[in-house]
C-alpha positions in Angstrom: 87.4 112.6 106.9 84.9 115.2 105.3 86.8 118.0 103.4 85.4 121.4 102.3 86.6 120.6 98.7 87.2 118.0 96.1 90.6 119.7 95.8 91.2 119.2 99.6 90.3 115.8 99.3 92.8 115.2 96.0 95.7 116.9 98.2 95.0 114.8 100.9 95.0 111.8 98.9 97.9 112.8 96.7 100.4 113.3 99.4 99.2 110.2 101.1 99.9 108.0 97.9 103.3 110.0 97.8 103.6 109.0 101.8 102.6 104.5 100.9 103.9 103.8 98.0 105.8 101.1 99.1 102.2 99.9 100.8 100.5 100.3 97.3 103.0 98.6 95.6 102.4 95.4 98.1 98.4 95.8 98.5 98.3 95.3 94.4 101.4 92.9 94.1 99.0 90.6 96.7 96.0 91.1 94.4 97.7 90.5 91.7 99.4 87.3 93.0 96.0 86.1 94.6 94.1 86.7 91.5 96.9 84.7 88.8 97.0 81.7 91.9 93.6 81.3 91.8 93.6 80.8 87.9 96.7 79.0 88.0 95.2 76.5 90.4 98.6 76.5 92.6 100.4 79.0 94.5 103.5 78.6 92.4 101.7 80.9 89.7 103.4 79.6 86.0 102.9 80.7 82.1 100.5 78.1 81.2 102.6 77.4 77.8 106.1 78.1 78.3 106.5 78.0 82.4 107.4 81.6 83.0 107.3 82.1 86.7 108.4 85.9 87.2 105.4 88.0 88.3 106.6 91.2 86.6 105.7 89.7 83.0 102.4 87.5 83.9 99.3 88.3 82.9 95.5 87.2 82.2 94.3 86.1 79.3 90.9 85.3 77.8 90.8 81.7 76.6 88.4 83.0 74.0 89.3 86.4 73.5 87.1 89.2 73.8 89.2 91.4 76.7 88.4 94.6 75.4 84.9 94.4 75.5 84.5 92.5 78.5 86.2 95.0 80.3 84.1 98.0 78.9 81.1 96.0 80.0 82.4 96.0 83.3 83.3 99.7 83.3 86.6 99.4 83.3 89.8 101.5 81.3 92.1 99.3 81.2 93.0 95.5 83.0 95.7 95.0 86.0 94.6 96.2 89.2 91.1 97.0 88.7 90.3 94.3 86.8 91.8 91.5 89.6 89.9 93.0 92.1 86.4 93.0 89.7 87.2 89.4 89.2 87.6 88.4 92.5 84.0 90.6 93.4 82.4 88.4 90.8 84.0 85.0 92.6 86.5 84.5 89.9 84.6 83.4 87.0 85.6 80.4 84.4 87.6 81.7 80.8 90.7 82.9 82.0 94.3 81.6 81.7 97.9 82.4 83.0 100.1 83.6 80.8 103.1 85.3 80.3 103.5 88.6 78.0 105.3 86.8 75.1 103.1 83.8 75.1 100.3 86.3 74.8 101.5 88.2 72.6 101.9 85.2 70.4 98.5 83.8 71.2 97.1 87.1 70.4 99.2 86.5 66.5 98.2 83.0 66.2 101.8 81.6 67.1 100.5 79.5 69.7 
């Protein structure tokens, strides 16, 4: 759909993201849950320390750390989203984990 504007176009996309949220919310619940399975190596997707199995609170980790930079190599603001989708583009490569936030968390402290 060509528009005349850029603020035409940010209308148009703004009312239709008011319009699909509940779409949005599944399309990056999916990617999310395909992107944790494939690094869980199951499709019961589980905190690789501690079990957790609730998708709200599971996250990626890097075995070896370095998720900031990584990221701003690959252009990115922030992880979620984004990131799962650039990670399945690059064919999901090796040095990632499942974890949950607390186990993370305590990773990231040297608790684990």
């Amino acid at each position: 759909m060509p528009y005349k504007t850029s603020e035409a176009r940010r209308a148009y996309r703004k009312k239709w993201r008011a319009k699909n949220k509940e779409k949005i919310a599944e399309t990056r619940r999916k990617v999310k849950l395909d992107t944790l399975s494939h690094y869980a190596g199951a499709l019961d997707v589980r905190c690789a320390y501690c079990e957790e199995a609730d998708l709200t609170v599971l996250q990626l980790d890097h075995i070896n750390g370095g998720g900031r930079q990584q990221r701003k190599e690959m252009g990115l603001a922030s992880a979620g989203y984004g990131f799962y989708l650039k990670l399945k583009k690059l064919g999901y490569p090796e040095g990632f984990q499942v974890l949950c936030a607390n186990c993370n968390i305590r990773k990231h402290f040297g608790a684990l």
